[in-house]
N, C-alpha and C positions, 0 to 999 in steps of 0.2 A: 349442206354439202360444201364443202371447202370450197372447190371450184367455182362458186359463187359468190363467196366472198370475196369483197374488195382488195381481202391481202393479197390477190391473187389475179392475175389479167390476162387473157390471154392473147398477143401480138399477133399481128397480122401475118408473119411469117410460121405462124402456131406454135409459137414457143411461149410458155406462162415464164412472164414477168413477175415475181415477188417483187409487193410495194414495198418500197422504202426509201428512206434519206440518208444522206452520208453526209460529213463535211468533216476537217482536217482542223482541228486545235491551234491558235500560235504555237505550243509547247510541240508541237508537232503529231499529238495523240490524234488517230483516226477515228471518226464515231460514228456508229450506223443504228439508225432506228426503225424498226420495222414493227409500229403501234396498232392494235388490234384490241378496242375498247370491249370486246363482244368477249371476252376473256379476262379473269382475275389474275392469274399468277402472270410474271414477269419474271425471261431469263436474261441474267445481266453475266456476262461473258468476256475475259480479256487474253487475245491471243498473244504473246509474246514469238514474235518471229525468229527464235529460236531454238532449235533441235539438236540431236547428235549427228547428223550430219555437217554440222558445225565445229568440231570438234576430230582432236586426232591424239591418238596414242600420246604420250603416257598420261593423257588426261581424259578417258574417255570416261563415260557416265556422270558427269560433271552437270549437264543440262537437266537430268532426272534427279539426280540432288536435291539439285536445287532447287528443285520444285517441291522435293518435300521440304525443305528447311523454310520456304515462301511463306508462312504462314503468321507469326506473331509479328507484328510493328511495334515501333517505339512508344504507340500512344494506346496500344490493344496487350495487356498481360495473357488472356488467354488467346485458345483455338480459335482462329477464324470458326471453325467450321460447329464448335460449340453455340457462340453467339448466333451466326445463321440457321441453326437448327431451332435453337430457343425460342428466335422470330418467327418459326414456323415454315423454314425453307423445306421443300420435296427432295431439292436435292443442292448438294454442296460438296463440290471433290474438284480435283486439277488433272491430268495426264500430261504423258513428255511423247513425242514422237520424235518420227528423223529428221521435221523441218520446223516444227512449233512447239511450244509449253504454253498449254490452254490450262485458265481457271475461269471453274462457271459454276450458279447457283443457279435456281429457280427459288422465287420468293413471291408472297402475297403482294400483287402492288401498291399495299400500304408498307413493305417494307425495300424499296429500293434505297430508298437515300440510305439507309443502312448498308447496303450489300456496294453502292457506287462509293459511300465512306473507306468500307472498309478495302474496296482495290486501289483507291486514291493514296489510301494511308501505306499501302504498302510498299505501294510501287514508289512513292518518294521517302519514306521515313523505315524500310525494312531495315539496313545496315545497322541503326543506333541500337537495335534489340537482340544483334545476334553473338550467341555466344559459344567460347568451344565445348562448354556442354550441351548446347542443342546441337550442335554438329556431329559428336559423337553417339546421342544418343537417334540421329537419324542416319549415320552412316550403318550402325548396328541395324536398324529398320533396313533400309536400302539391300543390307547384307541377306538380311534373313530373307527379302521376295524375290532377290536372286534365288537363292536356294529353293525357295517352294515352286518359282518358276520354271527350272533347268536344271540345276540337280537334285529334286526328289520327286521329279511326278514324271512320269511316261511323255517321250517323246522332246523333253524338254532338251537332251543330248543334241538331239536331231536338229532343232531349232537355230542350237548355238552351231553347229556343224554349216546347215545351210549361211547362216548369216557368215561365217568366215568364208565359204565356197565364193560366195557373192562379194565378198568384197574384200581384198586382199589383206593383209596384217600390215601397218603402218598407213591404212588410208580409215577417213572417218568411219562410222559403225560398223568396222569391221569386227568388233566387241558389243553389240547388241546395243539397243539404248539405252538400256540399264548399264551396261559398262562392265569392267573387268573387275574381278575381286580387290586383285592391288591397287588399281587405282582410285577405287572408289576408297580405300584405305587412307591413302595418300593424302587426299584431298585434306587442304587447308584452308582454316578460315580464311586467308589470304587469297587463297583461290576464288573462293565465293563473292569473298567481295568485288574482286576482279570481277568475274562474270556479270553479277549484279552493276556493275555503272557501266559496262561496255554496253550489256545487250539488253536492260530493261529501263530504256529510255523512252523517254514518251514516244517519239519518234518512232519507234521498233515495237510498236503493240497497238491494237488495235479492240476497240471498246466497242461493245454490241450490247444493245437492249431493243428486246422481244416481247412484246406480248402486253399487258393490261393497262400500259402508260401512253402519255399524250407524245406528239411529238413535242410540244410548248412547256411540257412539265418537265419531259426529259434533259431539253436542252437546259433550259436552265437549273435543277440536279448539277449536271456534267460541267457547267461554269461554275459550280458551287463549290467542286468538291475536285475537277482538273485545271480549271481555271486560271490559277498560280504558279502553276508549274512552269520556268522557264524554258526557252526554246532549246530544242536539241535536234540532233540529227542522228540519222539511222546507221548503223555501224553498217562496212561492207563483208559481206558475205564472200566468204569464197569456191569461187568454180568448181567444180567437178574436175578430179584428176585420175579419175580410176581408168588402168589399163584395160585393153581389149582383152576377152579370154577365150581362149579353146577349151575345149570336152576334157571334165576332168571327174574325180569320182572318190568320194569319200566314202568307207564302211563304217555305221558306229554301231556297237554293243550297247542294249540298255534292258538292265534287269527288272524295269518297271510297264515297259510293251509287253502288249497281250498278242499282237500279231505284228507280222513286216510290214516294213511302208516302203512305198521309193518315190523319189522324188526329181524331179528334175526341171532344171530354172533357166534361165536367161536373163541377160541384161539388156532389156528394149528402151526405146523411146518413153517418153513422160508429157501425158499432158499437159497443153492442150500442142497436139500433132495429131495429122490425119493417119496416123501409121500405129498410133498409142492406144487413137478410139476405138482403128480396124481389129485391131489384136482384143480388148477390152470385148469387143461385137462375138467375135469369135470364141473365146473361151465361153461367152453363156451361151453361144449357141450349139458348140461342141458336146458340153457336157450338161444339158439342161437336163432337170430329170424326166425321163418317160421318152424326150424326144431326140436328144442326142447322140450323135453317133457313137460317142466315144462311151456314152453312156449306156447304150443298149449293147454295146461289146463286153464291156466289164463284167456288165451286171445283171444282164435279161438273157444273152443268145445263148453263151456258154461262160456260167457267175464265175470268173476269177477274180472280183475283188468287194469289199465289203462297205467301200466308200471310194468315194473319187471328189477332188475337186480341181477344179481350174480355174485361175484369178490372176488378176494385174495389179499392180499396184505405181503409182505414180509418186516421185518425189520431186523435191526440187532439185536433185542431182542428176537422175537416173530415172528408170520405170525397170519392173522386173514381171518376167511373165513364169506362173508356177504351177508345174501338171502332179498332185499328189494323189497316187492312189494305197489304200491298205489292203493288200493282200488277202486272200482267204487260205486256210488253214494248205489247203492244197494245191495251191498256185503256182505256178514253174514260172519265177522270174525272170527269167531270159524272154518266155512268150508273153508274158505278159508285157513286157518293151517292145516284143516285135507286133502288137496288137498295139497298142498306143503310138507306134510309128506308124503304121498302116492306117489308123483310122483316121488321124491327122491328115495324112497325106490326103486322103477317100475326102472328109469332111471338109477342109478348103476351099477342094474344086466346087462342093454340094452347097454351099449356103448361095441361096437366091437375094431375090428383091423382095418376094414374101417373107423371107425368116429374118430380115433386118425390118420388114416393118413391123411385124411383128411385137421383137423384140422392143422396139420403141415403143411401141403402143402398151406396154407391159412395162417401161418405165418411166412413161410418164402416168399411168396410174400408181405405182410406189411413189413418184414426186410428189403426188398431188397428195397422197395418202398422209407423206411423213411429214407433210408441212402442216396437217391441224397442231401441233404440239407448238410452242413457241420456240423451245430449246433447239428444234430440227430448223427451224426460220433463221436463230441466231447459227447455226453451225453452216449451214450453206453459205451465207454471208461472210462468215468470216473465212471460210476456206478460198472462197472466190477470191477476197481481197490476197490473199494467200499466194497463191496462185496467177492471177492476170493482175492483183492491183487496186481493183473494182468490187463491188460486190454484185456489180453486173455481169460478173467474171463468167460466174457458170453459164450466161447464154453462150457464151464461146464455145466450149465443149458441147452443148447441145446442138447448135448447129453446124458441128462436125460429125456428130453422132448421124444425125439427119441428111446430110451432104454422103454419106456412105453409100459406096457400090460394091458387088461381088468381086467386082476384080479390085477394089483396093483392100478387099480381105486377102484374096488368094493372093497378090505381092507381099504384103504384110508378112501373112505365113512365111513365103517361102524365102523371104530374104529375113526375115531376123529368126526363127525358129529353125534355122538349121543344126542338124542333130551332131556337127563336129567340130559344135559352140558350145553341147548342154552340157550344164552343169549338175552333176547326180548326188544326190544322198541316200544310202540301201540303209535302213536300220533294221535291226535283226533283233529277237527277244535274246536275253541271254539267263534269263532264271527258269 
């Protein structure tokens, strides 16, 4: 059982400590090793601290680009993700969010220096290999998972709807992370390479290795292969400028829903705040299934709807809190809004000292669960550094989760989820 393992400790305050080491490069690359010999594969991981929340009109999708163009170097003719499979990788891919561009493998720990080669190589020698035929032929790429994501599958309307709702036009992801068709158009080598020296500097990324390597082997690997890289510094980020918003409400048509949805958001606090965890507590305890209020209204007492969820999401700009339910065939929209204002209201006042411990006791069995994997050991670390700096980061958030009282739920509620703030999205079948 994981919980017995050393990779794992649990502190006198009862919060499990994940082992591990960090230390900071000259070149300024951050590096965390969290070794665990009782296991073969090893996930090596590097976050570049940068998103589309970086980014603002007329250049947005710029950061998801570029993360597909990221992959051939000056000294590597093919796919990264060829050669890592060849070695026998499980797995080998990148994603772009709204604060970060992560690339991660998992590979046999006879193939690291391989997999620490091939991010060393990139992150200093990517520019000399890039050309405007691989530009165009991943801006075509780019193009087309726009379209399978938002213009041709159910609900993807809806999606891009919310995400302008939320965030006004001329401020960053107000265009999703994937970005707008023109601009992703637009986009010139010129631009890439800009991107590429501003924001993937040793300095601005952060290197994690997980799993079947020593800490003595690893470090020296990571002098092997970041060692030469001269010193740099972290570019700055800029603030959050998005306006306050009132109750606002958008209809969209989509010929590929099979039934109605509605939706409705807010712009809350972002971890780590006591006000971020309260809201985060609330929504699973709202609509937990079997026990929830919100959830034995929909869908047990009298079923008007055929799913529901409610979720928070934390960035580095913002936090957004989101109640989507899908309708059933016979459901009067209007009650069904005055049943999800109602039960809000009802469920607030209703969460105790029992249904927060609860709920923690149910997530520190998922903690403990999703950290036998190596790759879930390197993602928490690296979001921690993410986030507080540390990869000690996540005990913050836990013990604010822990630090939780009913009445800092029922404030939480009733000061940021006021209903003549929410922002709605109705989508309606139209085929």
């Amino acid at each position: 059982m994981l919980a017995t393992n050393p990779i794992v400790e649990k502190q006198r305050d009862g919060r499990w400590r994940l082992q591990h080491h960090e230390w900071v490069m000259p070149c300024g690359l951050r590096v965390m090793c969290a070794p665990d010999l009782s296991v073969r594969n090893v996930a090596v991981s590097v976050y570049y601290h940068v998103g589309a929340s970086d980014e603002a009109t007329p250049r947005s999708g710029q950061a998801h680009l570029f993360e597909h163009v990221f992959k051939n170097s000056a000294h590597v003719p093919r796919h990264h993700y060829e050669i890592l499979r060849d070695a026998g990788a499980k797995v080998a891919n990148a994603a772009t969010s709204y604060d970060y561009t992560m690339y991660y493998e998992v590979v046999p720990h006879t193939q690291v220096a391989l997999a620490l080669w091939l991010e060393s190589d990139r992150m200093g020698y990517w520019a000399e290999a890039m050309t405007t035929e691989r530009l165009s032929a991943q801006q075509q790429v780019v193009q087309s998972e726009r379209a399978k994501r938002y213009e041709m599958t159910a609900y993807g309307p809806e999606n891009l709807a919310a995400n302008r709702l939320m965030f006004p036009a001329g401020t960053p992801l107000a265009e999703s992370v994937i970005g707008a068709v023109a601009d992703i158009a637009s986009t010139t080598l010129d631009d890439l390479r800009a991107h590429y020296r501003r924001w993937y500097v040793p300095a601005n990324a952060t290197l994690c290795v997980a799993g079947g390597m020593s800490l003595d082997e690893t470090r020296r690997l990571v002098d092997a292969y970041f060692g030469s890289f001269p010193a740099s510094s972290p570019p700055v980020r800029a603030a959050s400028q998005l306006p306050a918003h009132t109750a606002a409400t958008v209809e969209v048509g989509d010929n590929l829903a099979s039934h109605r949805r509605l939706r409705w958001m807010w712009r809350v606090p972002s971890m780590p705040s006591r006000q971020a965890a309260a809201l985060d507590a609330f929504a699973a305890i709202w609509s937990r299934r079997g026990t929830g209020d919100l959830w034995q209204q929909l869908l047990y007492h009298a079923p008007q709807a055929q799913a529901i969820s409610v979720a928070t999401h934390s960035h580095r700009t913002t936090g957004e809190f989101h109640i989507v339910v899908d309708l059933q065939a016979h459901a009067d929209a209007a009650a069904v809004a005055d049943i999800v204002r109602q039960s809000m209201a009802r469920a607030r006042l209703g969460v105790g000292d029992g249904d927060l411990r609860r709920l923690e006791e149910r997530r520190e069995a998922r903690f403990l669960r999703s950290l036998e994997q190596p790759s879930a050991r390197g993602d928490l670390l690296q979001h921690s550094v993410l986030r507080h700096g540390s990869g000690d980061g996540y005990l913050t958030d836990w013990a604010l989760r822990q630090g939780l009282t009913p009445a800092d739920v029922r404030d939480a509620v009733a000061g940021l989820l006021s209903w003549d703030r929410a922002l709605m999205v109705a989508t309606t079948p139209t085929r």
